[in-house]
N, C-alpha and C positions, 0 to 999 in steps of 0.2 A: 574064419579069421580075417581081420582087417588090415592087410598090406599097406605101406606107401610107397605109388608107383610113379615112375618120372615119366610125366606124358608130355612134358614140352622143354625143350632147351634154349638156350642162345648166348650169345655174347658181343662182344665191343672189342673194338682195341682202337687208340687214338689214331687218327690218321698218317701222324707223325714217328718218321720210321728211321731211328738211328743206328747204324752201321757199326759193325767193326772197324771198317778205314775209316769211318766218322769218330771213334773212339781214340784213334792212334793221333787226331787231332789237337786231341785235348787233354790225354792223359800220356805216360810213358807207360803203354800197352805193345801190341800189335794184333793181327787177325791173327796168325799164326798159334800167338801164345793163347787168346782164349778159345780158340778153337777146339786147341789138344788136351785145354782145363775143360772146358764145360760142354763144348758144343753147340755155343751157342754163336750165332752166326749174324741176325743184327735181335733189335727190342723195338716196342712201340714206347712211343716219350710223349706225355700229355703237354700241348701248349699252355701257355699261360692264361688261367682265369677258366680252364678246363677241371673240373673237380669231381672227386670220386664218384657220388653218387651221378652228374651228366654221364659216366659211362656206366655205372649201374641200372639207371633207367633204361638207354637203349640197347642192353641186354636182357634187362626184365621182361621189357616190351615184344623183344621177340620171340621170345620161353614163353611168353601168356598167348601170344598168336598163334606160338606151333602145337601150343596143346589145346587151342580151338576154344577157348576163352577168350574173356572179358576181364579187364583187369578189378573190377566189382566183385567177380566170383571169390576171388581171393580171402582167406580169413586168418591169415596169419604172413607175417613178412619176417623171417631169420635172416640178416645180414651182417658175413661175416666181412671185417676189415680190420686192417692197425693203423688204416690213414682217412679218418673221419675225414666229413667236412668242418666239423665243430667237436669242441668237445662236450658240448650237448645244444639240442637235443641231438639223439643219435641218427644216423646215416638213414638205419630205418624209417623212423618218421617223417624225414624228409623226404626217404623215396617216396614215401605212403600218400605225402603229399600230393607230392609231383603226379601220380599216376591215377590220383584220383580218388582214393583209396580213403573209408573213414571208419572209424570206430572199432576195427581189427587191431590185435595185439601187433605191434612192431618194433624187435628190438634188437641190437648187437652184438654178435660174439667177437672176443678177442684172442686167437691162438696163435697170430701170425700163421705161418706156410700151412699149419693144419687146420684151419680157420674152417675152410669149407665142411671138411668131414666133421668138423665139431657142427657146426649147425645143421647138416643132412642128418646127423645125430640123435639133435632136437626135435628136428621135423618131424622124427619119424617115431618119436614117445607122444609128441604132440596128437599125429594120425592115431596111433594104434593105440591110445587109452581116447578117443573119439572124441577127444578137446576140436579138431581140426580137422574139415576134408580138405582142403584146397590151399596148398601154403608155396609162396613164392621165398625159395631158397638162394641170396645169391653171395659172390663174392666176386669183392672189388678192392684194386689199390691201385695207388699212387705213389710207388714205394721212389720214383725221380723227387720227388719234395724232401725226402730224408736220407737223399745219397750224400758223400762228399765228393764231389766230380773233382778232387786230385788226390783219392783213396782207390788206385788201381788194383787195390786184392776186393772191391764191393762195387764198385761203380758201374763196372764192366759185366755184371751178374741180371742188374734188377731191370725189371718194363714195368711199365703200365697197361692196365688193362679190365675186366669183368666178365663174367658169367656167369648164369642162372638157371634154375631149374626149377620148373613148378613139378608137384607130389599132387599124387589126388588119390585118394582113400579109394581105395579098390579090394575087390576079392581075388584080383587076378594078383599072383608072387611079383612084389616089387623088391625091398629093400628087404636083404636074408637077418644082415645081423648089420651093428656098429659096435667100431671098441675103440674107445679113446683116453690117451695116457696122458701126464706130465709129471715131470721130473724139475722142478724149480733149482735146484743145486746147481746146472749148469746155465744160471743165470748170465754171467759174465764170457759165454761163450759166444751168444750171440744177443745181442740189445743194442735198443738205443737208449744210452747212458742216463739223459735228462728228460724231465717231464713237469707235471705240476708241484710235485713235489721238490724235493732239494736238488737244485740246479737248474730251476726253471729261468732264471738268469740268462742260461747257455744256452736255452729254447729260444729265447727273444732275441738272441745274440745270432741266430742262424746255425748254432751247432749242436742240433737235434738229429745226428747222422747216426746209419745204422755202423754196428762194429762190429767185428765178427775174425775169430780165430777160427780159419777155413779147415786147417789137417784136422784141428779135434773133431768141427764139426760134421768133417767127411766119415771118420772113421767110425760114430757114435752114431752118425742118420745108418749108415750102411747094416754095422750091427742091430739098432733096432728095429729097422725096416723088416729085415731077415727074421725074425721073432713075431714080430705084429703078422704076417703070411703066415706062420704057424698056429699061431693064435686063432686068427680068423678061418680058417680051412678047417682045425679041431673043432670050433662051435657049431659048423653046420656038418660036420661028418663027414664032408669032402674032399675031394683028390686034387691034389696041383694040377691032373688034366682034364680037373673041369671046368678050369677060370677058363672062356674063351679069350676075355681082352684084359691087359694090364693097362690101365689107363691112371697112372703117380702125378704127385705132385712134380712140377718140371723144375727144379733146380741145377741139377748137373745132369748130363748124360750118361757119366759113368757111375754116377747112385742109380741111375734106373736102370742103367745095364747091368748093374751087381742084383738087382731086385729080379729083375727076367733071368738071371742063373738060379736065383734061389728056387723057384717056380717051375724051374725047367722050361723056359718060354721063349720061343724064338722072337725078335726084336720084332718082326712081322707078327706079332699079337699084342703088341706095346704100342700106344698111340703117344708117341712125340711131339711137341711142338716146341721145346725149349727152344730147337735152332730158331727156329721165325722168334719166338716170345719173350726169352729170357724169362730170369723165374720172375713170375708176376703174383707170387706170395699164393695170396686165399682165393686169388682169381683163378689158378693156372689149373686145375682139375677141371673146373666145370669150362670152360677154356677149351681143354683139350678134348671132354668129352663133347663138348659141341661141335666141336671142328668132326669128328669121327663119326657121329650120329647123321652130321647135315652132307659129309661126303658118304655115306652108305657105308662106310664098313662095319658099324658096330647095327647090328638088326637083333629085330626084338626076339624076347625070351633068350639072347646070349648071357654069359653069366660075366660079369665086370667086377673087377678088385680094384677098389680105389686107395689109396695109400700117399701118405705126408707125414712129414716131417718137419717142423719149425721151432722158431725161437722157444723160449719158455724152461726147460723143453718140451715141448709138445710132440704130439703123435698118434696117427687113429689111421681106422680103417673102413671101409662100407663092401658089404659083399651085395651084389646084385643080381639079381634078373631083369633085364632090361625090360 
């Protein structure tokens, strides 16, 4: 049987690193208050003229060096985001561009926060019906371009950032299973309101801002977080102690610590980075798994639960052997 195995990682995050006391600046916040909401402690903020795919490249770039490639090798490019550079062509092609990259299928998924597991997804139908050895997975945003910096229940949430992973068609156990949901009904729970369609008006106008009714969307990620873990663990026949690491989409702290209860999982097999990151949407997985692979805790053949939750509604999960 033909696996898809993650043999290289990496990421980005802009240089530019905004604070909590930098947030009490601008908005009617404080540290205190999003501390004890989220956890999170400051975000990375792209400067101006800085665009998605510049910090998808040099996350790309480093995912294709640590898994000892060539960015040639590459025969497929899935890039998850909800903040193009354009609205077409897609982010993909651009990166496909930039890296060098020719004649390979290259295109975009859009799930917001579960973005990444919907295209680890892809990748991994792409490998294992043998379309694909070598596919460069990444996700990137720029969710600063669609904040309203004096909407303090959103503003104080989002970074910028990217990560990526390349798969390579292997006999050795990569990727166990993916399950990926949505639920469109709770549309208006979280979105941004205007697009090409009716109210493009307000796009051009500068009020293309995310919106978001935080309780419902606390209460309904936690519920179905808690479900997608049972889901996933019944398809491969296994036990809550056999995930070594929980490694979630980074939105709040206290969704991923409701997820390490469901699990039974002490916060010491949770790899975090909301506090440094803020949630940074479809980036913040491959993110967080980069950060835990390039500092040594997560070593090979451990088994990884990936898990998100986003707009839409959206929601998936990847079970792994590293």
């Amino acid at each position: 049987m033909t696996y898809a195995r993650i043999v290289g990682t990496g990421s980005y995050l802009p240089e530019n690193v905004m604070t909590n006391e930098d947030m009490e600046k601008i908005v009617d916040t404080s540290d205190q208050w999003i501390r004890e909401r989220t956890g999170i402690e400051q975000r990375h903020i792209a400067v101006e003229g800085e665009t998605t795919v510049d910090l998808a490249e040099k996350a790309s770039r480093k995912a294709i060096e640590a898994a000892g490639l060539q960015p040639a090798d590459i025969d497929l490019i899935v890039f998850a985001t909800s903040t193009p550079d354009k609205i077409f062509p897609s982010s993909a092609c651009i990166l496909q561009a930039r890296l060098d990259i020719h004649g390979c299928p290259a295109f975009d998924i859009q799930a917001v926060c579960s973005g990444f597991v919907y295209a680890l997804s892809v990748a991994d139908k792409f490998i294992k019906t043998g379309s694909s050895k070598k596919v460069l997975v990444v996700g990137a945003e720029l969710f600063s371009r669609i904040l309203d910096w004096e909407d303090r229940g959103t503003c104080v949430l989002f970074g910028d950032g990217a990560g990526a992973v390349v798969l390579e068609a292997n006999e050795e156990t990569g990727i166990l299973s993916t399950h990926i949901h949505a639920d469109g009904k709770y549309e208006d729970l979280l979105h941004v309101p205007f697009g090409i369609g009716d109210g493009f008006d307000q796009v051009r106008a500068g009020k293309g801002h995310v919106h978001m009714k935080g309780n419902e969307v606390f209460k309904i990620a936690v519920n179905t977080l808690g479900r997608i873990v049972d889901e996933t663990l019944e398809a491969n026949q296994m036990k809550k102690s056999d995930v070594d690491w929980l490694v979630p989409h980074q939105a709040n702290l206290r969704i991923i610590a409701a997820t390490a209860r469901k699990l039974n999982m002490s916060m010491d097999q949770v790899v975090v980075t909301v506090n440094k990151h803020g949630n940074t949407s479809a980036a913040s997985i491959p993110l967080a798994l980069d950060v835990a692979v390039r500092d040594g805790r997560i070593q090979k053949n451990e088994v990884l639960l990936l898990e998100a939750f986003g707009g839409g509604f959206t929601w998936g999960s990847a079970l792994i052997r590293f």
